[in-house]
VOLOGU-147708 format. One record per residue (C-alpha): x, y, z; residue in three letters. Coordinates in nm, 4 decimals, m for minus. Layout:
{px:X, py:Y, pz:Z, aa:ala} .
...
//
This chain:
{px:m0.6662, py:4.5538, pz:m10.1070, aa:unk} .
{px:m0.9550, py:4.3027, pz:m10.0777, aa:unk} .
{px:m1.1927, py:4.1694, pz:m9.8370, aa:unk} .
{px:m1.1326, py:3.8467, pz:m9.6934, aa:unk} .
{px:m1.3733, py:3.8683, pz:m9.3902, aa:unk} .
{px:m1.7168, py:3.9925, pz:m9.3406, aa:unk} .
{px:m1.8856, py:4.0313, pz:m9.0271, aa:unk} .
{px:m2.2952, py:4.0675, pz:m9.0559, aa:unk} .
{px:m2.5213, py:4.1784, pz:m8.8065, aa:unk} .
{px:m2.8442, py:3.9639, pz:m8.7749, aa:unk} .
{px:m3.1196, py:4.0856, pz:m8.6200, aa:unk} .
{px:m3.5458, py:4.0192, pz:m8.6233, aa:unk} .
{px:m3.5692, py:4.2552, pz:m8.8433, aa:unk} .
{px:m3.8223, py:4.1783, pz:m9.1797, aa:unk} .
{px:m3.4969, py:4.3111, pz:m9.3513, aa:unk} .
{px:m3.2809, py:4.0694, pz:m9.2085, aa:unk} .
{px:m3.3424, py:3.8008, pz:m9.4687, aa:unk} .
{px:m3.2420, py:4.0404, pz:m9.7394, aa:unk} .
{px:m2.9303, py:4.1720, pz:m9.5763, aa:unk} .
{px:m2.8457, py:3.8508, pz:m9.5333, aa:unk} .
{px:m2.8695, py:3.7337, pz:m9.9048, aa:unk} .
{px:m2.6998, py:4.0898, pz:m10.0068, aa:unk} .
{px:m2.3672, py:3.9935, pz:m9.7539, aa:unk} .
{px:m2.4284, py:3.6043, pz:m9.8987, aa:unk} .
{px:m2.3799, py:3.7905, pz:m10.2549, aa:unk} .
{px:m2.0402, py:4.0399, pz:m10.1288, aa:unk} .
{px:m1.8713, py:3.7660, pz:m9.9529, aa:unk} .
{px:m1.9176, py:3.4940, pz:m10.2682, aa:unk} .
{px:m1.8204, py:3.7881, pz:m10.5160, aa:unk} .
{px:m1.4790, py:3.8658, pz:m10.2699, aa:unk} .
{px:m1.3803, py:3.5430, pz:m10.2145, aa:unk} .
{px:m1.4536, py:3.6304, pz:m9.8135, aa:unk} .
{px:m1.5573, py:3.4890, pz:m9.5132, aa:unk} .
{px:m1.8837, py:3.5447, pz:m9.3362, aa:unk} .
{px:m1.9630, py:3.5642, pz:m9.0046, aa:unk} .
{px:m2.2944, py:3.5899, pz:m8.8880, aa:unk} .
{px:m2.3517, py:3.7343, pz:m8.5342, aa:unk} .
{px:m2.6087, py:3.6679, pz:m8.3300, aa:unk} .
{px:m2.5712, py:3.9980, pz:m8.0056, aa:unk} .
{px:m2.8245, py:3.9068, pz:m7.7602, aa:unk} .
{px:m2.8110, py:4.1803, pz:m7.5993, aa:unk} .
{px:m3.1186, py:4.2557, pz:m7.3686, aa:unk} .
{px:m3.4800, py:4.1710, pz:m7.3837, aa:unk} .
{px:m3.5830, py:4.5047, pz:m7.5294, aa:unk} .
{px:m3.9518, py:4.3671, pz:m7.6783, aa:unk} .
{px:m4.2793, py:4.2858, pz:m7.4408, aa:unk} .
{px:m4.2735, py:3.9794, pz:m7.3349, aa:unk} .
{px:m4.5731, py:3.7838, pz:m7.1835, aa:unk} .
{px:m4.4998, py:3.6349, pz:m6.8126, aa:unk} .
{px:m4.8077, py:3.4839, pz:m6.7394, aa:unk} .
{px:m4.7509, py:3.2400, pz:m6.4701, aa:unk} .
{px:m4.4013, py:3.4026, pz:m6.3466, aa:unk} .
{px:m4.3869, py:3.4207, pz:m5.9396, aa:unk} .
{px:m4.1315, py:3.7242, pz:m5.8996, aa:unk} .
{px:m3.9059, py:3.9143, pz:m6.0779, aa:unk} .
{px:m3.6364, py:3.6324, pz:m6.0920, aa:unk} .
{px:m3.8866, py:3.4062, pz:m6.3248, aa:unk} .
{px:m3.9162, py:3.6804, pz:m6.5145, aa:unk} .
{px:m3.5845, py:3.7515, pz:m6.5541, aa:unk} .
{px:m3.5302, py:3.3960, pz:m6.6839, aa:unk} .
{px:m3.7859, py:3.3891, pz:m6.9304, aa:unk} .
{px:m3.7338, py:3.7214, pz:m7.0633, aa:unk} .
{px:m3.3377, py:3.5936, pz:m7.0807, aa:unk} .
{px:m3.4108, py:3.2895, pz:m7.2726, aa:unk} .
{px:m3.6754, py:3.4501, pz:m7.5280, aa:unk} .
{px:m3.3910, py:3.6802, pz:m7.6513, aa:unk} .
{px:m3.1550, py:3.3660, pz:m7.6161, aa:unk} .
{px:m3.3946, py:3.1758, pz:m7.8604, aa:unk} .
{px:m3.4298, py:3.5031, pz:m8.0295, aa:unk} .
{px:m3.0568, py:3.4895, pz:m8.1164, aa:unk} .
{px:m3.0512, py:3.1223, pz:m8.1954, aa:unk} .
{px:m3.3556, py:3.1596, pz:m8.4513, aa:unk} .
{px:m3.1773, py:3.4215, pz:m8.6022, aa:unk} .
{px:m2.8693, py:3.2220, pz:m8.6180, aa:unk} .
{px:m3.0476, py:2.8871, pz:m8.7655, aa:unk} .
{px:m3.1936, py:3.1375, pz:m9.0413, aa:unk} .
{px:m2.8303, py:3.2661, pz:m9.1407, aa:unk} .
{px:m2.6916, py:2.8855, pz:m9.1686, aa:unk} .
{px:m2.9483, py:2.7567, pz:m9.3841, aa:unk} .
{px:m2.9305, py:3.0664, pz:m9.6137, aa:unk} .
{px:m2.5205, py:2.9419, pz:m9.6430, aa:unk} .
{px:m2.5404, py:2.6074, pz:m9.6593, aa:unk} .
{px:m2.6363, py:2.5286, pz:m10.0120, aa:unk} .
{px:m2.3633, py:2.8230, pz:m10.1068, aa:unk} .
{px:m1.9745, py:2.7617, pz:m10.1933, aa:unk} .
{px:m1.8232, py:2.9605, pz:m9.9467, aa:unk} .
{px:m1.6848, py:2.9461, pz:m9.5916, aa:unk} .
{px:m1.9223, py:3.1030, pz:m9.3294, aa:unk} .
{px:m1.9375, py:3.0666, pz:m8.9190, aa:unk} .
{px:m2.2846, py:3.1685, pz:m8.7051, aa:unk} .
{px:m2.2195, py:3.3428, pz:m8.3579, aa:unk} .
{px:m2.4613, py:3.3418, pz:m8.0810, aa:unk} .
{px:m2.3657, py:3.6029, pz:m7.8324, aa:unk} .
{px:m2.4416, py:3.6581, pz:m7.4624, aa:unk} .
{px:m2.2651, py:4.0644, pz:m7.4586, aa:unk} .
{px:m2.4353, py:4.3512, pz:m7.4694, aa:unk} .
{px:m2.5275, py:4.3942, pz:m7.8730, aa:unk} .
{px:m2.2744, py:4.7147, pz:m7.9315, aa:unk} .
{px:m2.0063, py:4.5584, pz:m7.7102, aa:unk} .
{px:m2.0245, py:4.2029, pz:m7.9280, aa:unk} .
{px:m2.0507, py:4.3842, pz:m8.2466, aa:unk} .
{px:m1.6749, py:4.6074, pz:m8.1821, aa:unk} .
{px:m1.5259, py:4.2971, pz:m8.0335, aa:unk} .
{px:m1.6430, py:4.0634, pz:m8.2990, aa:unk} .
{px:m1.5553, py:4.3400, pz:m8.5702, aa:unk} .
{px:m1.1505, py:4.3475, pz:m8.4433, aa:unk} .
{px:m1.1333, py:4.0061, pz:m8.6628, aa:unk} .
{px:m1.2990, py:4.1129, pz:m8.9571, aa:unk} .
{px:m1.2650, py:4.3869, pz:m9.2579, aa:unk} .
{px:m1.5791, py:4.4860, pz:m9.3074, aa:unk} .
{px:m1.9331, py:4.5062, pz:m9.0889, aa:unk} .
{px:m2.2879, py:4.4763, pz:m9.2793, aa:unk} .
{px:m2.5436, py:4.5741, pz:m9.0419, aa:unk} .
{px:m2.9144, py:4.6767, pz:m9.1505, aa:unk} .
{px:m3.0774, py:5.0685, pz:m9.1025, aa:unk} .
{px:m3.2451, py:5.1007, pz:m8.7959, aa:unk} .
{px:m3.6070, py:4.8895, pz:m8.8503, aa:unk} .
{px:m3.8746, py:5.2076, pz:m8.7596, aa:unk} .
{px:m4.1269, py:4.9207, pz:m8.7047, aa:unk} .
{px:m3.9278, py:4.7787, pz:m8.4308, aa:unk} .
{px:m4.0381, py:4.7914, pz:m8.0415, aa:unk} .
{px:m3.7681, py:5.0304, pz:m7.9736, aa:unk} .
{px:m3.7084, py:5.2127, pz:m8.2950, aa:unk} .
{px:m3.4584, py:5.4986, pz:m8.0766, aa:unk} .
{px:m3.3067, py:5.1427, pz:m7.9127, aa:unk} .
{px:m3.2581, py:5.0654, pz:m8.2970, aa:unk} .
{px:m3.1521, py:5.3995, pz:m8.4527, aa:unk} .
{px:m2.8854, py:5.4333, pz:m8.1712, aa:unk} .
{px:m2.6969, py:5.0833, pz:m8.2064, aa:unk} .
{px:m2.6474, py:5.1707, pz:m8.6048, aa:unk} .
{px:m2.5228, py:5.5156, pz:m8.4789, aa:unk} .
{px:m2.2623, py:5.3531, pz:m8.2052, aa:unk} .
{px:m2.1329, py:5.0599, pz:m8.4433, aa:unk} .
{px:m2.1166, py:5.3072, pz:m8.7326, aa:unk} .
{px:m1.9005, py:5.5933, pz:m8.5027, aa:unk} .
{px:m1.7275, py:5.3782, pz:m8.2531, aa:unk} .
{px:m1.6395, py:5.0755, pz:m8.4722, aa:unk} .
{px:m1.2992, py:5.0318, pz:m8.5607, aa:unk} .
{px:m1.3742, py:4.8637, pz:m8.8879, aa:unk} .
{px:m1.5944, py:4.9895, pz:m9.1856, aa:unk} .
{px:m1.8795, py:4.9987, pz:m9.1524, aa:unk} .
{px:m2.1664, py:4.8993, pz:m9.4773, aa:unk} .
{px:m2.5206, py:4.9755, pz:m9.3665, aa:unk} .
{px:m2.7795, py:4.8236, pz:m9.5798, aa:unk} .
{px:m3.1255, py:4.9942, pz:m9.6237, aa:unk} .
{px:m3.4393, py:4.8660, pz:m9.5663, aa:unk} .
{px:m3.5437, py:4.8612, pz:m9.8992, aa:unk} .
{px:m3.4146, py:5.0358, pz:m10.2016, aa:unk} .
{px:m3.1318, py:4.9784, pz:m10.4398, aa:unk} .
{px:m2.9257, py:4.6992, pz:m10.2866, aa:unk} .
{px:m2.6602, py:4.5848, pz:m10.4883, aa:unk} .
{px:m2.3533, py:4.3404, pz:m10.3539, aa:unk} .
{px:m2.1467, py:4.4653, pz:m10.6456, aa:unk} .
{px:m2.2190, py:4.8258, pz:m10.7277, aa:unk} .
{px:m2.1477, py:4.9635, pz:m11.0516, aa:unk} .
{px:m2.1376, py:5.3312, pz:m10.9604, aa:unk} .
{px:m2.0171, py:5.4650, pz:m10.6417, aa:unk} .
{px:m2.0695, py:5.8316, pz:m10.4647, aa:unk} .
{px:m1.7976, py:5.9423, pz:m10.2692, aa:unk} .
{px:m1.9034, py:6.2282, pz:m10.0748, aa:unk} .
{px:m1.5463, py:6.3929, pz:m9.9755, aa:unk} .
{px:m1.4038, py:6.7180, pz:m9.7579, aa:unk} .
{px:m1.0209, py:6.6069, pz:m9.7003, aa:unk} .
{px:m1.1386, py:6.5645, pz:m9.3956, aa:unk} .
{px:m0.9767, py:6.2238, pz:m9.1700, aa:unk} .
{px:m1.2849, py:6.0579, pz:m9.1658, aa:unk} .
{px:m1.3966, py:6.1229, pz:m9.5313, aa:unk} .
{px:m1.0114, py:6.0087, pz:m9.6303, aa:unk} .
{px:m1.0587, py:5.6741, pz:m9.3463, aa:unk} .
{px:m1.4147, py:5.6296, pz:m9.5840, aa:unk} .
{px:m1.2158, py:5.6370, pz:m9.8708, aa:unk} .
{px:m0.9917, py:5.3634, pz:m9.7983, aa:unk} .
{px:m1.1664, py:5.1331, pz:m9.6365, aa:unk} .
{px:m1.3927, py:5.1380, pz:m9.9604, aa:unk} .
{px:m1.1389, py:5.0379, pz:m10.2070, aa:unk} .
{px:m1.1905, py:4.7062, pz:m10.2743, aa:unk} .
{px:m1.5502, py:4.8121, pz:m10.3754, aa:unk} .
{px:m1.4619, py:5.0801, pz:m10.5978, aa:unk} .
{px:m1.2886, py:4.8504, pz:m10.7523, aa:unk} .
{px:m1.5412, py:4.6625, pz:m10.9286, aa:unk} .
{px:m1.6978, py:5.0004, pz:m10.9881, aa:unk} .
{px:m1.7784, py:5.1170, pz:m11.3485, aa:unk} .
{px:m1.7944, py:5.4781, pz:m11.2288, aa:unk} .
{px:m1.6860, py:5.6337, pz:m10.9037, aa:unk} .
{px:m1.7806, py:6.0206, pz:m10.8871, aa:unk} .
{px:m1.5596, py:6.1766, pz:m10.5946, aa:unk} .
{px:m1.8086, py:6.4597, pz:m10.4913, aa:unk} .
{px:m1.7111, py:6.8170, pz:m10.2591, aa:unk} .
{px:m1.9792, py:7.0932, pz:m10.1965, aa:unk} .
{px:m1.8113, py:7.4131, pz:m10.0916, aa:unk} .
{px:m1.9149, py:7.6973, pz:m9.8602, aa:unk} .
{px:m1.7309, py:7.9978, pz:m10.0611, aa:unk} .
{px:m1.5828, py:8.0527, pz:m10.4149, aa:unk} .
{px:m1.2647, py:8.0311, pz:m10.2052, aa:unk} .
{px:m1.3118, py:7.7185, pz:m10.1050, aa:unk} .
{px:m1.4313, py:7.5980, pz:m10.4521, aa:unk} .
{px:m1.1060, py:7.6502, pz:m10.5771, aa:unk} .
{px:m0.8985, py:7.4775, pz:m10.3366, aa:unk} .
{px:m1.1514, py:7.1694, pz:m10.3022, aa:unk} .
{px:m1.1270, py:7.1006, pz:m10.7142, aa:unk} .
{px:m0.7165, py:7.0909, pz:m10.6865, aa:unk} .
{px:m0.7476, py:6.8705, pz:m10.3736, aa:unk} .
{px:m1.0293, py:6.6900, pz:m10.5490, aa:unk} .
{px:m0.7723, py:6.5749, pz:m10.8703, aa:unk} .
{px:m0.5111, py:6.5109, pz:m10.6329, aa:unk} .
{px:m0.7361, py:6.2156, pz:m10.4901, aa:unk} .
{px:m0.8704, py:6.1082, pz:m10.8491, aa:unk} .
{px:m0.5085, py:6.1227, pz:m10.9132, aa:unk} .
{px:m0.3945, py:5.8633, pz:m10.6381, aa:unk} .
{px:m0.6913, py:5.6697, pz:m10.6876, aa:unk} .
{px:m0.5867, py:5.6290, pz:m11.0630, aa:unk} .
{px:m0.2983, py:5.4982, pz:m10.8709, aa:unk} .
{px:m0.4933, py:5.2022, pz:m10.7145, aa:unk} .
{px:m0.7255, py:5.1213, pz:m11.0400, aa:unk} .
{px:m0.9956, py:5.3018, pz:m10.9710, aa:unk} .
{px:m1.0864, py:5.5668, pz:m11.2057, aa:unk} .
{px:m1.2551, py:5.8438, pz:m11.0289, aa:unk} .
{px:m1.3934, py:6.1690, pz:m11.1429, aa:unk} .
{px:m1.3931, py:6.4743, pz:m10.9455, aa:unk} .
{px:m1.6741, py:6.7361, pz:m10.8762, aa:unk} .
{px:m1.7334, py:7.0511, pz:m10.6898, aa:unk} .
{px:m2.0192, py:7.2356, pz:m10.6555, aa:unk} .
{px:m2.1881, py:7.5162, pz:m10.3947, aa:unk} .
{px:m2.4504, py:7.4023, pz:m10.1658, aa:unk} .
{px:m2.7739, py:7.3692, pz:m10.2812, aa:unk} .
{px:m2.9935, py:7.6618, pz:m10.1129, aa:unk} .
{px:m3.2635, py:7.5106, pz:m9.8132, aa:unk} .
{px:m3.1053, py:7.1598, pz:m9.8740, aa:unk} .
{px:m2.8935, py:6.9984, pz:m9.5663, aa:unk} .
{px:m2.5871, py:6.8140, pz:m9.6918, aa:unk} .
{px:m2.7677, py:6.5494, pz:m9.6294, aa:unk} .
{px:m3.0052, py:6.5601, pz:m9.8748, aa:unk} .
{px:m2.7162, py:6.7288, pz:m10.0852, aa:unk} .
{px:m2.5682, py:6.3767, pz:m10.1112, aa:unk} .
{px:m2.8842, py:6.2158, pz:m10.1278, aa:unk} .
{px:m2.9967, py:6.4226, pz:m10.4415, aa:unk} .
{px:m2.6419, py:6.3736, pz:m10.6344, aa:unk} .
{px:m2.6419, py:5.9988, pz:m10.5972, aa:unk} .
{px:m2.9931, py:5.9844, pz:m10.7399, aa:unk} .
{px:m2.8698, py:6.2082, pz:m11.0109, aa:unk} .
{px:m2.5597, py:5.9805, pz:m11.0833, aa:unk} .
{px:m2.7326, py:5.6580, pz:m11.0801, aa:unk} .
{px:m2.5003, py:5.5496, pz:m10.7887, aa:unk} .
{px:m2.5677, py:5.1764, pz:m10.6022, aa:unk} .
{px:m2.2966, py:5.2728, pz:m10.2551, aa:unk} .
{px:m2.2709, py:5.6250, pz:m10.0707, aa:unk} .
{px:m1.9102, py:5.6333, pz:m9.9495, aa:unk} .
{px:m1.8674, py:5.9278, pz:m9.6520, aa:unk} .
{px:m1.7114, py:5.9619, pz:m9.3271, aa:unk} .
{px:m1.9304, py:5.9450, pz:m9.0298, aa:unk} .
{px:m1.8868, py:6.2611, pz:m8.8278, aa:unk} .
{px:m1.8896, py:6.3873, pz:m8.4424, aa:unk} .
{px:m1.8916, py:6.7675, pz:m8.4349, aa:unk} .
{px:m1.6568, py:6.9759, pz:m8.6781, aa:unk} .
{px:m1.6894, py:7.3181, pz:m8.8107, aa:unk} .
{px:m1.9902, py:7.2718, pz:m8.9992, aa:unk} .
{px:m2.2888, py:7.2501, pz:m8.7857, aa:unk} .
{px:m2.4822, py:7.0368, pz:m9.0116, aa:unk} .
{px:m2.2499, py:6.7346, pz:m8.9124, aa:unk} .
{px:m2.2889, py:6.7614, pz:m8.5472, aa:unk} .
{px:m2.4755, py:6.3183, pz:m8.4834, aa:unk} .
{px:m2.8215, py:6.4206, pz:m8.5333, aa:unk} .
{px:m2.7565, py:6.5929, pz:m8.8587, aa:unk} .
{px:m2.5571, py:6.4656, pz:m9.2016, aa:unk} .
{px:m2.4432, py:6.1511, pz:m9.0640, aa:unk} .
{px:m2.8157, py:6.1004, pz:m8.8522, aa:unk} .
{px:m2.9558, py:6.2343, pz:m9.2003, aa:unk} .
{px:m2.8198, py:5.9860, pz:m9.4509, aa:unk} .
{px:m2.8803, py:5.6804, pz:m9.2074, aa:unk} .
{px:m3.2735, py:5.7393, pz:m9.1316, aa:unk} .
{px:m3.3396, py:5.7776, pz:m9.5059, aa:unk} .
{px:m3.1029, py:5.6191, pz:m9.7522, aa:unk} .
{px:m3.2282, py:5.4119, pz:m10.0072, aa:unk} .
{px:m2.9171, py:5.2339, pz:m10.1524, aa:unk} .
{px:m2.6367, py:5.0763, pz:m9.9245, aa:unk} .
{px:m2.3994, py:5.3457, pz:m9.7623, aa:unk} .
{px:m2.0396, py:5.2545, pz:m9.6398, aa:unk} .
{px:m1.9113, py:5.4594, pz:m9.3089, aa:unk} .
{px:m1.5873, py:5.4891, pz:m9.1615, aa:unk} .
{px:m1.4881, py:5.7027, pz:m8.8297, aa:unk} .
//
């Protein structure tokens, strides 16, 4: 499996520039395309109307501020690509930002889109378009932090795994990045000694198929850590392990509470600190 196109989320973001360099980096080191898209979306930033008559005027200049907006942010991803050997395409467009992003993602194998900017003029506006791409996508989904460990080839991978659907979809979709891996830990926290004990054979099995595709994995199962949410679980392992990419499944509600939106998968996206790939 490998990664031939790359659709990246540009935004005004101060992190934008980064991202950008970081999906520059992936798609040159896959032998992908990029796309950079440009969702207009609405004018969700104050906007000064001196001068404007009625409502209509202001309509039209708030519409073409996010319109430049878009094209600014556009301009900024070409001239990154241009002086790089690779094939690349901007997109400015008029949808609604979710909407573009899933309609624009149907073409490509991965999405790269940036954690929700806190310094932004809607920071819930921001939080909840990373949530909606990240759980309604139907592609991958590689969210890059604002700032952190950002590497486009990582060299040690967390897998944070439950045999559940979307921890298996996770797993997957991140193959052709655990391939280039030097160490892939495949990580389960159990509830009960019961549960210990069926999560470790279940944990080999996977190692075992991942052997399979080239990727050696190691397995590990532990209890959960007492006062610690499984988000910061799988925050604290990956700093232990040295990992570069957080590979989990992004949840809806399921039998543990702690994954209801607004918990694990909430968790890991307002405070991650190295790039984290999502599937649902």
């Amino acid at each position: 499996m490998s990664l031939r196109s790359i659709l990246l989320v540009l935004d005004d973001a101060p992190s934008c520039a980064d991202r950008t360099r970081f999906a520059i980096r992936l798609a040159k080191a896959h032998g992908a395309r990029l796309v950079g898209l440009a969702p207009m979306g609405s004018a969700d930033f104050p906007i000064a109307v001196d001068g404007a008559a009625s409502i209509f005027e202001y309509a039209e200049i708030a519409w073409r501020a996010v319109r430049e907006r878009a094209e600014r942010g556009a301009q900024s991803f070409r001239e990154a690509c241009e002086d790089e050997a690779m094939e690349f395409a901007a997109v400015v467009d008029e949808s609604a930002q979710v909407v573009s992003i899933l309609k624009h993602a149907h073409s490509a194998d991965l999405v790269v889109v940036g954690q929700a900017d806190r310094a932004a003029a809607n920071p819930a506006l921001a939080r909840q378009l990373v949530e909606d791409v990240v759980t309604t996508g139907s592609r991958p989904t590689l969210v890059v932090p604002e700032a952190g460990r950002i590497e486009a080839s990582p060299r040690t991978a967390l897998v944070a795994w439950d045999g559940s659907r979307q921890a298996d979809r996770a797993l997957l979709d991140a193959l052709p990045l655990l391939h280039r891996c030097d160490a892939v830990w495949l990580e389960a926290w159990s509830e009960t000694d019961d549960d210990a004990s069926s999560l470790r054979s279940r944990l080999q099995a996977v190692c075992d198929w991942l052997a399979r595709h080239e990727v050696r994995a190691s397995p590990s199962c532990e209890g959960r850590r007492a006062g610690a949410t499984l988000a910061e679980t799988i925050r604290s392992r990956a700093a232990e392990r040295g990992a570069d990419l957080i590979v989990t499944g992004a949840y809806g509600r399921s039998r543990w509470s702690e994954r209801i939106l607004g918990g694990t998968t909430r968790g890991l996206l307002d405070t991650m600190t190295v790039p984290l790939l999502m599937s649902h």
